[in-house]
C-alpha positions in Angstrom: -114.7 107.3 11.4 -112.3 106.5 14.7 -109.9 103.6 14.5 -109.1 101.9 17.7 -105.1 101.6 17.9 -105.8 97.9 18.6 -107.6 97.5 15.7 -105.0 99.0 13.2 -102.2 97.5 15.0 -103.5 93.5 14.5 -104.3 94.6 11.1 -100.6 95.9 10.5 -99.2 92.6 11.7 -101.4 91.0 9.9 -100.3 92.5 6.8 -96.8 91.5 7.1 -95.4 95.2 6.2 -93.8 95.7 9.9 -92.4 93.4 11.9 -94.6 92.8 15.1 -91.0 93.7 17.0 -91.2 97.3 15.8 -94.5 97.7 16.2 -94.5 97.2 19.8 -92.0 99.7 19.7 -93.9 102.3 18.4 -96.8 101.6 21.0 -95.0 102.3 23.6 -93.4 105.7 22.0 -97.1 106.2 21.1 -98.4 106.3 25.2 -95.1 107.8 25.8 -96.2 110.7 23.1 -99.7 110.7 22.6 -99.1 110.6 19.1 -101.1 107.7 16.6 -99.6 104.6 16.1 -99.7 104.8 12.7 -98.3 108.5 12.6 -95.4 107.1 14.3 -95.0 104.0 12.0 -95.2 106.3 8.9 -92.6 108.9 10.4 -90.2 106.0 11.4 -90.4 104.8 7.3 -91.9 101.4 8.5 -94.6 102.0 6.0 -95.3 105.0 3.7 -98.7 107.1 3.8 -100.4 105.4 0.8 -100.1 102.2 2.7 -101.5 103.5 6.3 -104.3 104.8 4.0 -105.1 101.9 2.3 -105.6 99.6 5.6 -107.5 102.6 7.5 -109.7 102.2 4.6 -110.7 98.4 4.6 -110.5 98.5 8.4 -113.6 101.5 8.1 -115.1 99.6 4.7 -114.9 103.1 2.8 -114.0 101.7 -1.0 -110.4 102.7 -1.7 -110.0 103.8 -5.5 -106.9 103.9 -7.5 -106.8 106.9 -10.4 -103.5 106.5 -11.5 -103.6 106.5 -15.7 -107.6 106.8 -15.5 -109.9 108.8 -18.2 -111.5 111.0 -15.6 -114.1 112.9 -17.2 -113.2 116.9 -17.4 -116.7 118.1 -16.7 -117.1 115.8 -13.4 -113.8 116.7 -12.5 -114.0 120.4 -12.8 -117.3 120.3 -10.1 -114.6 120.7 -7.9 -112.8 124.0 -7.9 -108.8 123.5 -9.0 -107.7 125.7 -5.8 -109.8 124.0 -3.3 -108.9 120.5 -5.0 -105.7 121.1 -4.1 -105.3 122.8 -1.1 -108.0 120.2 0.4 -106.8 117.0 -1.6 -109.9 116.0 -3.1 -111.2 115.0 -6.4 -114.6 114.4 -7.9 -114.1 111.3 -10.1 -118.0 109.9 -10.9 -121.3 111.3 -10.8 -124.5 109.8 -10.0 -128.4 110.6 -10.3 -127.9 112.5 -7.3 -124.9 111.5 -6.0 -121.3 112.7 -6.6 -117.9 110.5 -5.5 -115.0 112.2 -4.8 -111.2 110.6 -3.7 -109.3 111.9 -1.1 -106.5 111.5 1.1 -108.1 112.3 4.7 -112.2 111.3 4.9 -112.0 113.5 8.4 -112.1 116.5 6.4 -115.3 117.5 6.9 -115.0 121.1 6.3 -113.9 119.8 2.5 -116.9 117.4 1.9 -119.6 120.1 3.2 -117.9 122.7 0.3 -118.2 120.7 -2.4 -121.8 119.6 -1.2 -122.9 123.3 -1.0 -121.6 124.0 -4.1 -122.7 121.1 -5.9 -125.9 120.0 -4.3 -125.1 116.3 -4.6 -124.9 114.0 -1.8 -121.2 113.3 -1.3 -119.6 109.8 -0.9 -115.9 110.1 0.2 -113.7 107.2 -0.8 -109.6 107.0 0.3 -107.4 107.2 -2.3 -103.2 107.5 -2.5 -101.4 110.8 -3.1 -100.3 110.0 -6.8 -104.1 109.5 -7.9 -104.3 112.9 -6.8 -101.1 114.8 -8.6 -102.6 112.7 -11.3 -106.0 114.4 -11.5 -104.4 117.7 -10.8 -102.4 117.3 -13.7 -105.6 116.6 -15.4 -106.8 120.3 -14.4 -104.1 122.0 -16.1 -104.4 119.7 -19.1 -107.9 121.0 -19.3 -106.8 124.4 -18.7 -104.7 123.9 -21.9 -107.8 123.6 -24.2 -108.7 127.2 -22.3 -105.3 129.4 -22.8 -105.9 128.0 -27.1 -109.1 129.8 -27.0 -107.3 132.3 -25.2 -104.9 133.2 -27.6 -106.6 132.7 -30.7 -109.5 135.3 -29.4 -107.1 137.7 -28.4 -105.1 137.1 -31.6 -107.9 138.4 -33.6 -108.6 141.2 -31.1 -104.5 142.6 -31.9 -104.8 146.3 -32.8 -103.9 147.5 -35.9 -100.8 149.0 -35.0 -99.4 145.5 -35.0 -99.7 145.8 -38.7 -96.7 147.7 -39.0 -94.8 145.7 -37.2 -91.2 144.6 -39.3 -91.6 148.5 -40.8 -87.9 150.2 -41.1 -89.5 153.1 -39.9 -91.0 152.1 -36.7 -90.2 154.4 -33.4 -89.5 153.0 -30.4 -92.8 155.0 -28.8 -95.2 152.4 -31.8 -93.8 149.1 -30.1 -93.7 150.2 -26.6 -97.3 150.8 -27.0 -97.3 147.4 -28.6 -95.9 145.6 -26.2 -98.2 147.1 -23.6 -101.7 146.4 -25.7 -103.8 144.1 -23.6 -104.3 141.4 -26.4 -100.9 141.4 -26.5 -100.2 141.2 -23.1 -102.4 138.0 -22.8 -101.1 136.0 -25.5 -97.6 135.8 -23.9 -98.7 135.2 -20.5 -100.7 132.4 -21.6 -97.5 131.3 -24.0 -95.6 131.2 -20.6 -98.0 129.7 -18.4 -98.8 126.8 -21.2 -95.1 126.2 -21.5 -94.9 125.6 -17.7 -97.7 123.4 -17.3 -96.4 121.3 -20.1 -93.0 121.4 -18.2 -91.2 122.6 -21.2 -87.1 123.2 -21.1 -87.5 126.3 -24.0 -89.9 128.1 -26.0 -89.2 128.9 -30.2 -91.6 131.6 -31.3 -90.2 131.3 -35.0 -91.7 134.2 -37.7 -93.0 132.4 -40.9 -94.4 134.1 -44.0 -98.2 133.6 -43.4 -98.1 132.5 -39.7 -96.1 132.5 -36.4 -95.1 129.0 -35.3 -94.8 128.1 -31.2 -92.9 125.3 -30.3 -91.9 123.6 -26.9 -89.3 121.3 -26.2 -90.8 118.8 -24.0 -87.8 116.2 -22.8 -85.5 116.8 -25.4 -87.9 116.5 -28.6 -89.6 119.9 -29.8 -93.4 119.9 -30.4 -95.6 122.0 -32.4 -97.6 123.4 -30.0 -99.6 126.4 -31.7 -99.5 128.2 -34.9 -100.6 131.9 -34.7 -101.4 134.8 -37.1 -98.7 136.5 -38.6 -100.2 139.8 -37.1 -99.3 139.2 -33.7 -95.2 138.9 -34.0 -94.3 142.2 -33.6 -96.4 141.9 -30.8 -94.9 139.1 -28.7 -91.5 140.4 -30.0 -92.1 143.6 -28.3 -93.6 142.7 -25.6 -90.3 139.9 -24.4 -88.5 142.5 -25.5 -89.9 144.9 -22.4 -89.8 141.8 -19.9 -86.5 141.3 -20.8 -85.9 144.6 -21.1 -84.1 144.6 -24.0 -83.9 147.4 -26.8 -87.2 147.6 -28.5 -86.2 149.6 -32.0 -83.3 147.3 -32.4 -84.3 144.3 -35.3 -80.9 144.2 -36.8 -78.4 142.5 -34.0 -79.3 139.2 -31.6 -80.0 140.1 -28.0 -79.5 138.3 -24.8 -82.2 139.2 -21.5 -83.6 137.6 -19.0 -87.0 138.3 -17.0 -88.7 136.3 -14.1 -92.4 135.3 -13.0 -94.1 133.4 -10.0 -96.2 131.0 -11.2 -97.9 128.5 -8.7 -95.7 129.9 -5.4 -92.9 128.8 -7.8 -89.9 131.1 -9.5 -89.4 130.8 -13.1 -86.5 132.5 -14.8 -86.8 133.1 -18.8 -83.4 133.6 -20.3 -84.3 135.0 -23.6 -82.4 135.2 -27.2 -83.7 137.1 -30.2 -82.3 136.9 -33.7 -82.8 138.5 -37.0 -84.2 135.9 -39.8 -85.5 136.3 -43.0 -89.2 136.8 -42.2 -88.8 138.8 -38.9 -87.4 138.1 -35.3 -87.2 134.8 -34.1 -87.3 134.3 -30.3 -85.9 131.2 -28.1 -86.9 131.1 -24.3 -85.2 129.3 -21.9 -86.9 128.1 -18.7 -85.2 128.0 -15.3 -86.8 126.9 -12.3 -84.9 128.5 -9.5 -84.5 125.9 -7.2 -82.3 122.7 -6.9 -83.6 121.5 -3.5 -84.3 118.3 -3.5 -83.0 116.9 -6.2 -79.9 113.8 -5.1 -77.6 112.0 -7.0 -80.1 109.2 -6.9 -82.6 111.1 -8.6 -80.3 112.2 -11.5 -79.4 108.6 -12.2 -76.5 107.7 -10.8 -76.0 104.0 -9.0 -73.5 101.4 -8.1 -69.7 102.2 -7.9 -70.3 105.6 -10.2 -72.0 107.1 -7.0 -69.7 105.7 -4.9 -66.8 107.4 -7.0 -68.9 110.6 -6.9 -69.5 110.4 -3.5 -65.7 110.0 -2.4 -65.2 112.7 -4.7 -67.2 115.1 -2.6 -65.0 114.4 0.7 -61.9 115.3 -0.8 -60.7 118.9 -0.3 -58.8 119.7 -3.4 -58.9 118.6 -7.3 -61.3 118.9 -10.0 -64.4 117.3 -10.7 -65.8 117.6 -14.3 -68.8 116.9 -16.3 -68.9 116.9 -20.2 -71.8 116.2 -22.5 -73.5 118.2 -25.1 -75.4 121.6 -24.6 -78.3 120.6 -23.0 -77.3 116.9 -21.2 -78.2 117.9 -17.6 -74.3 118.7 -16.7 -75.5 121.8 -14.6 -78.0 120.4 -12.8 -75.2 117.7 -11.7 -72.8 120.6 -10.7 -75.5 122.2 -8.2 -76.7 119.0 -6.9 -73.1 117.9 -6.2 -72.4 121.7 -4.7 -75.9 121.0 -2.4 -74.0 117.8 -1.1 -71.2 120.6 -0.4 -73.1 123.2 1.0 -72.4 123.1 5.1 -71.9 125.7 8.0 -68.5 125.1 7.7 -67.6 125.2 3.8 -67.0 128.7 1.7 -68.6 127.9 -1.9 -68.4 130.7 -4.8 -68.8 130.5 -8.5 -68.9 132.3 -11.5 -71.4 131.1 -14.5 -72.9 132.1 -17.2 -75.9 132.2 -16.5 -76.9 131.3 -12.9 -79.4 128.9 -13.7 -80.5 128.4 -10.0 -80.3 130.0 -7.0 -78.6 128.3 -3.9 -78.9 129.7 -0.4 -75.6 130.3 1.5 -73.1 130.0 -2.0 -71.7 133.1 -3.4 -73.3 133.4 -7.2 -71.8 135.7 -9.8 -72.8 136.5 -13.5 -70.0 136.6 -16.1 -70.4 139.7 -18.4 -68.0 139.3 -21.1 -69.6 143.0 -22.8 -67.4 144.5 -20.5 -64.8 142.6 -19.8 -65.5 140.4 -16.9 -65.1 136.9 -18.3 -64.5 133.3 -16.8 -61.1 134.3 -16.5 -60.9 137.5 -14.8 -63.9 136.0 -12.0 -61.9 132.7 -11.5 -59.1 135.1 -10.8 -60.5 137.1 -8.1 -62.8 134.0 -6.6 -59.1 132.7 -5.8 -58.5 135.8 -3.5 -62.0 135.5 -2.3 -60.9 132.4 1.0 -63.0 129.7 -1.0 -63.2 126.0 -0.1 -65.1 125.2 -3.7 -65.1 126.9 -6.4 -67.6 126.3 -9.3 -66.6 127.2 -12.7 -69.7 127.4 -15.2 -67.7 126.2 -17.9 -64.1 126.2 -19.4 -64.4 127.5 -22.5 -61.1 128.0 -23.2 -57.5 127.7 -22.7 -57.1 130.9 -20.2 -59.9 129.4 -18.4 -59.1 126.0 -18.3 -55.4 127.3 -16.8 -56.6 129.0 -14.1 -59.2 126.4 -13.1 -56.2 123.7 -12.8 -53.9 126.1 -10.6 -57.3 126.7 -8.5 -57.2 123.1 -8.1 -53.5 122.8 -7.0 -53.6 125.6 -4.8 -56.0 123.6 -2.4 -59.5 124.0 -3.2 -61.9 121.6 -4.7 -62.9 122.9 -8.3 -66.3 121.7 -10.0 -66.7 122.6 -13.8 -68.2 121.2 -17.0 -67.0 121.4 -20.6 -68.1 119.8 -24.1 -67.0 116.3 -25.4 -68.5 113.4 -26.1 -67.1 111.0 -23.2 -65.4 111.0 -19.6 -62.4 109.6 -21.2 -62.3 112.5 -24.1 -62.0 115.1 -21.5 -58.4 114.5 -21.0 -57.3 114.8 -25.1 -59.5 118.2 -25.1 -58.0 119.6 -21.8 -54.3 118.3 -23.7 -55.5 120.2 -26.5 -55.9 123.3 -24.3 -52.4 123.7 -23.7 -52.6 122.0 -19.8 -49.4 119.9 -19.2 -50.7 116.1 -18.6 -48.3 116.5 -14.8 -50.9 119.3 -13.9 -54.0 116.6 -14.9 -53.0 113.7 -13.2 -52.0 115.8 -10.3 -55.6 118.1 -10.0 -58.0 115.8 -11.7 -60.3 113.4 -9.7 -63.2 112.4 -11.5 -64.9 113.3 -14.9 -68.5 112.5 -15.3 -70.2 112.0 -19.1 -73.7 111.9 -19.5 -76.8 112.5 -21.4 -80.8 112.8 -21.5 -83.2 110.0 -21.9 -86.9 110.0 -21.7 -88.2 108.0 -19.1 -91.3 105.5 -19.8 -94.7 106.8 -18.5 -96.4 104.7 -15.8 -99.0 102.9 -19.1 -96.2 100.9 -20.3 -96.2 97.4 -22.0 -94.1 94.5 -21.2 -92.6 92.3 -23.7 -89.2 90.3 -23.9 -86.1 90.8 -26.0 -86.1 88.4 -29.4 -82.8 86.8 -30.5 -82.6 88.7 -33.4 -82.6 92.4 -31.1 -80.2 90.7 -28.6 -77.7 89.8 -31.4 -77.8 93.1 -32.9 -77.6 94.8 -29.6 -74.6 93.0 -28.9 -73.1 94.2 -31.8 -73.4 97.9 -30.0 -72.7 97.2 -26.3 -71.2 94.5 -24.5 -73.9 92.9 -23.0 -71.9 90.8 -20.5 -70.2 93.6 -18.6 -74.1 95.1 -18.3 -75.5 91.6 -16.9 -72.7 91.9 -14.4 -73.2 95.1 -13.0 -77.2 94.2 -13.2 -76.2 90.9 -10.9 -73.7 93.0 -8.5 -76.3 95.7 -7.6 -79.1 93.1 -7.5 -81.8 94.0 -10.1 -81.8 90.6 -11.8 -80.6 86.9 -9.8 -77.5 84.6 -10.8 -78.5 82.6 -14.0 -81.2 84.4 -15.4 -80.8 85.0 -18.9 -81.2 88.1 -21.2 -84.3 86.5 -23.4 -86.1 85.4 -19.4 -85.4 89.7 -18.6 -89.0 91.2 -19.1 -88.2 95.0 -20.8 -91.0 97.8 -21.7 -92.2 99.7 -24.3 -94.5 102.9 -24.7 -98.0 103.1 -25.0 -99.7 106.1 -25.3 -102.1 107.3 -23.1 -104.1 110.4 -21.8 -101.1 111.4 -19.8 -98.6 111.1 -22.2 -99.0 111.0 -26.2 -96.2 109.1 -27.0 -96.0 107.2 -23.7 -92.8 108.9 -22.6 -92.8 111.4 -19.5 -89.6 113.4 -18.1 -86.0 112.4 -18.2 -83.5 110.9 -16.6 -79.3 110.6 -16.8 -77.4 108.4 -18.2 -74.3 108.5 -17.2 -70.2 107.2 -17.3 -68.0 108.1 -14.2 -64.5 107.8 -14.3 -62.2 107.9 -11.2 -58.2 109.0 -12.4 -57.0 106.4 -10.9 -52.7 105.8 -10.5 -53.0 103.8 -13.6 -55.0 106.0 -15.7 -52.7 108.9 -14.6 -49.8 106.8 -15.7 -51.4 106.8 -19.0 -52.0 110.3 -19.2 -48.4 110.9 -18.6 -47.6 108.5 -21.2 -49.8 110.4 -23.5 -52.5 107.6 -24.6 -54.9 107.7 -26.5 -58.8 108.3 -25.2 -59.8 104.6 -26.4 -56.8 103.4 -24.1 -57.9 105.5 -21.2 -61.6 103.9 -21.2 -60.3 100.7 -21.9 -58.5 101.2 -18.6 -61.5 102.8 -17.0 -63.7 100.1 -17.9 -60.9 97.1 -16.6 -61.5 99.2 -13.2 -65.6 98.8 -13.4 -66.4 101.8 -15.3 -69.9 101.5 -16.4 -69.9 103.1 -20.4 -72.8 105.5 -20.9 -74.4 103.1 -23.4 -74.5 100.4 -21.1 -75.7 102.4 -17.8 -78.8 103.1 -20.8 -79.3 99.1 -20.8 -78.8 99.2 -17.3 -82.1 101.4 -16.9 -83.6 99.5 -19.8 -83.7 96.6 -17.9 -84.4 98.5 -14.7 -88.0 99.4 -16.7 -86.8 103.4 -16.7 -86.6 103.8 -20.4 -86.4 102.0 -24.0 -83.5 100.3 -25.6 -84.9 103.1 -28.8 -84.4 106.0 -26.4 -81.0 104.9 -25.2 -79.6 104.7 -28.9 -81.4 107.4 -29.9 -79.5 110.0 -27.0 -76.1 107.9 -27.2 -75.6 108.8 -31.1 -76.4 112.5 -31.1 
């Protein structure tokens, strides 16, 4: 299945995707190099590798399939084991009499095609396909493998020991739910708990004790979800045994308890910062999921556009001040913190910060865990992290006044302080810092920019177009000023000069086999504000916060409720979503 470079090279001019200018280019660096012409044009960015794929395959007349949103069938699909699948990048999608079609991303790999023929004794008949149709179908294995952990747990359920039926007794010993915890039914149930919850890409875990039953639920972007109801005999069990993970005091029922445990799951790291607390009918358990990386996540990628990543950008080059985030438990603040500290993180740059918890783990940045049971609290680590020669300090969160004192004189003293803290908007950060005893001369001389946000669902790839009535656009209006969203629409280029709003095509969600309710992850929504002369003079002046955006949006401050239009238009989410988030 050879190509002639000639062959490929006509065809790629022929496409129009590359100008014939830098093609020739890349001919010569491919005699120069040896290396394919194509390689080079893909390495270069000229074209991506779906596209290279796609015109290798009508240039060798192999059918290329698309299996993006497809029903494939789980029993055709799981011909193919799910390691080799992946490792080898191919998946059987339809069956013949004697025949068996699989998609993949490289027809050359013959060592691939000869397994699966082995194995399944059907002639093979490659066809190319794109790298998303895979993920796609290999999301399709674990959704499969879903059904399996069910049967899992309720077969071990039933196979619980009957020691579990004294679990919630006064007089248990510490020696009953050790052995508990370590009882292989047991032991399988919460492995599969975890291992469902990371498939499903859950953010926590609620294992909530009922009278007759124990109820799992998962909060999948935002919104929790039943996701299995178990018997009541099997609590003490799970307590116990996240209790030893965690390794937190078994006997102990009365008092809540904080722990934290990790697994490896997939070659990736997944922390579980766990919470128990005493309810009516037992312990209730909440689970927090980490994933210990932040690499590769950008600005970009979080949401941010237009002038508020240019604001965040020049933020990042300056070597002293503060730059805060604010939104409610739960809005994606930390995640902006590390992916601005990534942007930090060079040879030449010192970074340390204190939090509580560390949530991810960054090479090269010094990473320490408040532990307020004995004394070592925001306050006394920002305290010695000063002494410690930083260039930029991160500060969890400023919790309170002490805190919020020290982070500010960090600031002035010349080094560059990131933080978060909890109000509603960019602008409201200013009244609660007031409120926290900091002199408005120490604000306009430390702060640089505040960043509010939120989460929103993003629409999954089956969604429906329609257009906005007059009836939604007048009542919209009445929420957000839909002429100040049109204009920063028009200035970064996402609709042309004179369209109107009712000629904007907008989406909705349809369910589908990848997504229930037609949403699938999240996405920011955010309001950046730069403190600029004039919004310092205000905060000297002692404004109010509704005079302080007012000023922030006369400078081109995008609100967070219009950044949601913003993506609503872009096709990212739902005008439902938006207001939904925005009035938590």
């Amino acid at each position: 299945m050879h190509i002639e470079e000639g062959q490929l090279k006509e065809f790629i001019i022929d496409s129009g995707l590359v100008s014939r200018a830098v093609i020739d280019e890349a001919e010569k660096e491919s005699k120069k190099t040896g290396v394919k012409l194509g390689k080079i044009l893909v390495n270069k960015g000229s074209i991506n590798d779906d596209d290279l794929r796609r015109m290798q395959a009508y240039i060798l007349g192999i059918p290329f399939v698309d299996l993006k949103g497809q029903h494939l069938d789980i029993e055709v699909l799981s011909l193919i084991p799910e390691p080799i699948a992946r490792n080898h990048n191919i998946v059987a999608f339809r069956k013949g009499k004697d025949t068996l079609e699989v998609a993949m991303l490289d027809t050359d790999d013959l060592a691939a095609i000869d397994f699966v023929r082995k194995k399944t004794g059907f002639k093979i008949l490659p066809r190319l396909t794109d790298s998303e149709s895979v993920k796609s179908a290999l999301l399709l294995y674990q959704k499969s493998l879903k059904a399996e952990f069910g049967d899992i747990i309720q077969k071990e359920a039933s196979a619980i020991k009957t020691v579990a039926e004294k679990s919630g007794n006064e007089d248990e010993t510490e020696g009953d739910l050790k052995k508990l915890a370590e009882d292989i039914p047991v032991v399988r149930i919460v492995d599969t708990l975890l291992k469902h919850a990371i498939i499903q890409d859950a953010s926590d875990i609620h294992i909530e004790p009922m009278e007759t039953q124990v109820l799992v639920r998962y909060r999948i972007d935002g919104i929790l979800h039943d996701a299995m109801v178990l018997p009541k005999n099997v609590a003490g069990g799970i307590t116990a045994r996240i209790k030893v993970l965690s390794s937190l005091k078994l006997d102990e029922k009365r008092v809540p308890q904080d722990g934290r445990f990790k697994i490896d799951m997939n070659s990736e790291k997944v922390s579980f910062r766990v919470s128990t607390l005493p309810t009516y009918y037992g312990e209730k358990t909440v689970m927090r999921l980490l994933r210990e990386t932040v690499s590769g996540f950008t600005l970009e990628a979080l949401g941010f556009h237009g002038e508020g990543l240019e604001k965040l950008y020049k933020a990042t080059k300056l070597a002293t001040g503060m730059i805060l985030t604010t939104g409610p438990t739960g809005s994606g603040k930390t995640t902006t913190l590390y992916t601005l500290l990534d942007i930090l993180n060079t040879a030449d740059v010192n970074i340390s910060t204190i939090e509580d918890p560390i949530e991810y783990q960054m090479k090269r940045i010094n990473q320490t865990q408040v532990k307020p049971d004995i004394g070592f609290t925001f306050a006394t680590g920002l305290r010695t992290l000063v002494r410690q020669d930083p260039d930029v300090i991160m500060v969890g969160e400023i919790r309170d006044t002490e805190t919020a004192a020290l982070a500010v004189n960090a600031a002035l003293t010349g080094h560059l302080v990131l933080s978060s803290l909890h109000t509603n908007s960019a602008a409201g950060t200013i009244a609660r810092l007031v409120d926290m005893k900091i002199e408005p001369f120490l604000l306009t001389s430390t702060l640089n920019v505040i960043v509010a946000q939120r989460l929103i669902r993003k629409l999954a790839d089956t969604k429906e177009k329609y257009f906005f009535s007059k009836e939604e656009l007048e009542s919209l209006s009445k929420i957000v000023d839909l002429d100040r969203v049109m204009a920063a629409l028009r200035d970064e280029k996402i609709v042309d000069k004179g369209v109107s709003w009712e000629k904007i095509p907008i989406y909705r969600p349809k369910s589908s086999a990848d997504s229930e309710d037609g949403y699938k992850s999240r996405i920011g929504i955010h309001e950046v504000l730069r403190v600029s002369t004039a919004i310092k003079d205000l905060i000297m002046k002692g404004a109010t916060t509704g005079e302080v955006e007012e000023q922030a949006k006369k400078e081109g401050m995008v609100t967070m409720i219009e950044d949601g239009v913003f993506k609503v238009v872009q096709g990212i989410t739902t005008v439902e979503e938006v207001l939904r988030v925005v009035s938590e």
